[in-house]
N, C-alpha and C positions, 0 to 999 in steps of 0.2 A: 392215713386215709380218713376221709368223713364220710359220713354216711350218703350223702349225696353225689361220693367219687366213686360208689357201688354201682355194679352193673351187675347186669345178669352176667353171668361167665367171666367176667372180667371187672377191671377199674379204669377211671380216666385220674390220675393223678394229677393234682392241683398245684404242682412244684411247694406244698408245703412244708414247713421242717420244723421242727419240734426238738428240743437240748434236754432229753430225758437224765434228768440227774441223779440217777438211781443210786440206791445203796449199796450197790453192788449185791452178787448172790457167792455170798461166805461157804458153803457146804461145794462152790462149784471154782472154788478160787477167784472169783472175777470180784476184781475190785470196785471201791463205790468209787461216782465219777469226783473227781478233786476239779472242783468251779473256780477256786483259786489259781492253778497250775492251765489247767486246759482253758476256760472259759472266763477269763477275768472281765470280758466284757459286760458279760452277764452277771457277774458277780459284783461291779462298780453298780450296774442296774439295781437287782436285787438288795442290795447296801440301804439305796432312795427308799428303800421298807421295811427298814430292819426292826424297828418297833414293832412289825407286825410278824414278820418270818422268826423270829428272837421266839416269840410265844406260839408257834403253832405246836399242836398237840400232836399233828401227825409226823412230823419231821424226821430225816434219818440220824446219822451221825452225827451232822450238822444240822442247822438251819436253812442249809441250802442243797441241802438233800432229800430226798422222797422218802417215805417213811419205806418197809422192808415189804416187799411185792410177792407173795407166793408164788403168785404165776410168770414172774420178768422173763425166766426161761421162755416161755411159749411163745413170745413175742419174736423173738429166734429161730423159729421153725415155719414152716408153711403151713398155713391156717384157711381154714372155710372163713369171709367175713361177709357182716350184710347190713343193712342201715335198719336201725329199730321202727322207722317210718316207711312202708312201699305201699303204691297201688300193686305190684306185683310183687311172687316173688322175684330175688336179684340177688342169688349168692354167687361168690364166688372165692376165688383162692388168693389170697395176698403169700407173696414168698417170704421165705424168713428174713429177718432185719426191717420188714415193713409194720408200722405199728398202724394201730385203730386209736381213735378217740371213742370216749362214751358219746352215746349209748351204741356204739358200733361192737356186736358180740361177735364171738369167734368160737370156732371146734378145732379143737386141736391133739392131732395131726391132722395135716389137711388130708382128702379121702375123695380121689376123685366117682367113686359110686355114690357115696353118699351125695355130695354136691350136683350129680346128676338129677338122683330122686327128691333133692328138695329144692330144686327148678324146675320137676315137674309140675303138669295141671293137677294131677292126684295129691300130691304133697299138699301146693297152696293152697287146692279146694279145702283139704282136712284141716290145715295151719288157721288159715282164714273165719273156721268155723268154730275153733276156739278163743281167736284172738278179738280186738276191739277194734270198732271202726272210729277214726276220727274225722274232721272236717276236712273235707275237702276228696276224701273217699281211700284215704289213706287209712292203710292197716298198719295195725303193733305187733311186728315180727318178732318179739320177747321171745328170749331163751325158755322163760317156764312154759311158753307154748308148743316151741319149736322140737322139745324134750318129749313132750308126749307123740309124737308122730311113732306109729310105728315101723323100725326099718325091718325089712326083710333080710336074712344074714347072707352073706355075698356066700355064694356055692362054686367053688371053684375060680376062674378065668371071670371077670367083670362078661357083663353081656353088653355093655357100654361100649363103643369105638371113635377116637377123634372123630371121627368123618360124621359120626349120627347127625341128622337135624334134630330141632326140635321137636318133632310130630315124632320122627321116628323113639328118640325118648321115649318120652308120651307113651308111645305104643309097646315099649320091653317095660315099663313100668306099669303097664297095666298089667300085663302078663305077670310081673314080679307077684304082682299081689293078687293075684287070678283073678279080674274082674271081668263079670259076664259081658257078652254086649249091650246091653241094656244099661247098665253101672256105666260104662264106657257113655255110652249117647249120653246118658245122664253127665257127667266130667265134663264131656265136650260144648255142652251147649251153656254151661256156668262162664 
C-alpha cells in the first residue's frame, strides 16, 4: 500500500506488487529470498546494475538481498497503517502479508480501539496541533507525533461496536477521556 491507498477505516489497493527480497529472519527459521532460484527475471534485471548493487553498503547476504530488517516480522501481522501526508485523519488496518512503503507508518498488532480513537475528531484535533502543516492544507501524521497522544487503557469489553458511526465514536471517545460539553462544542466545531 501507499500512502494515498489509505482511507480512513480502510484501503483502496492499487493492484501493486513489490518482490521484497529480504534476508530472511534467521532466529524465526525463515529463509532469505534466493533471486536466482525464485526470481531470475529480476535477477537478469538487477545484473543491467551490478557495478552499483556489487557496492552497496546496505546489502543482505548477497547483493540482491536487503540488508537484515528488525521488524520483517511485523510486516506478517495485522497492523494500524496511514499516509504520512492527510487533510484528515485516515488510519486504518492492512492484514498481515500486506506491506507499506515509506513513509507509510504502522502500530503493530493491529488494535481495533486504538484505531478507533485515532480516527476520532479528539485524536486529530490533539495530533494536528502538534504536527506541521504543509501546502496545500495537508498535515504530517509522523510517528513522533502520533506517539504522544494520549490513549486511555481499554477497561474491560471495547465500548466500540462494528455498527458505531462516526459521530457516535466521537461521542464514547469523548466520554473516554471525560470531556465536558463545552470541550465537546469546542472538538466539534474545529
Amino acid at each position: 500500500l501507499r500512502g494515498r491507498d489509505i482511507k480512513r477505516y480502510g484501503y483502496e489497493f492499487a493492484d501493486l506488487w513489490l518482490i521484497n527480497t529480504h534476508n530472511g529472519i534467521k532466529e524465526k527459521g525463515i529463509p532469505r529470498i534466493d533471486v536466482e532460484k525464485d526470481y531470475p527475471a529480476v535477477k537478469k534485471h538487477l545484473d543491467g546494475y551490478w557495478d552499483k548493487i556489487e557496492k552497496r553498503a546496505d546489502q543482505g547476504d548477497t547483493p540482491y538481498n536487503l540488508r537484515n530488517c528488525a521488524y520483517l516480522d511485523d510486516f506478517f501481522k495485522p497492523k494500524i497503517v496511514w499516509g504520512n501526508l492527510n487533510l484528515r485523519a485516515a488510519y486504518a488496518v492492512a492484514p498481515e502479508g500486506m506491506f507499506v512503503n515509506a513513509p507509510c507508518p504502522m502500530i503493530v498488532p493491529a488494535d481495533e480501539y486504538l484505531l478507533r480513537i485515532l480516527n476520532s475528531k479528539l485524536a486529530d484535533y490533539y495530533i494536528r496541533n502538534l504536527s506541521v502543516t504543509r501546502n496545500g492544507g495537508y498535515f504530517e501524521y509522523k510517528p513522533m507525533f502520533i506517539e504522544k497522544l494520549p490513549v486511555p487503557p481499554q477497561k474491560g469489553t471495547s465500548p466500540f461496536s462494528e455498527k458505531d458511526s462516526e459521530s457516535q465514536i466521537d461521542q464514547k471517545v469523548y466520554k473516554l477521556y471525560g470531556l465536558s460539553k463545552e470541550e465537546i462544542d469546542f472538538i466539534e466545531r474545529q
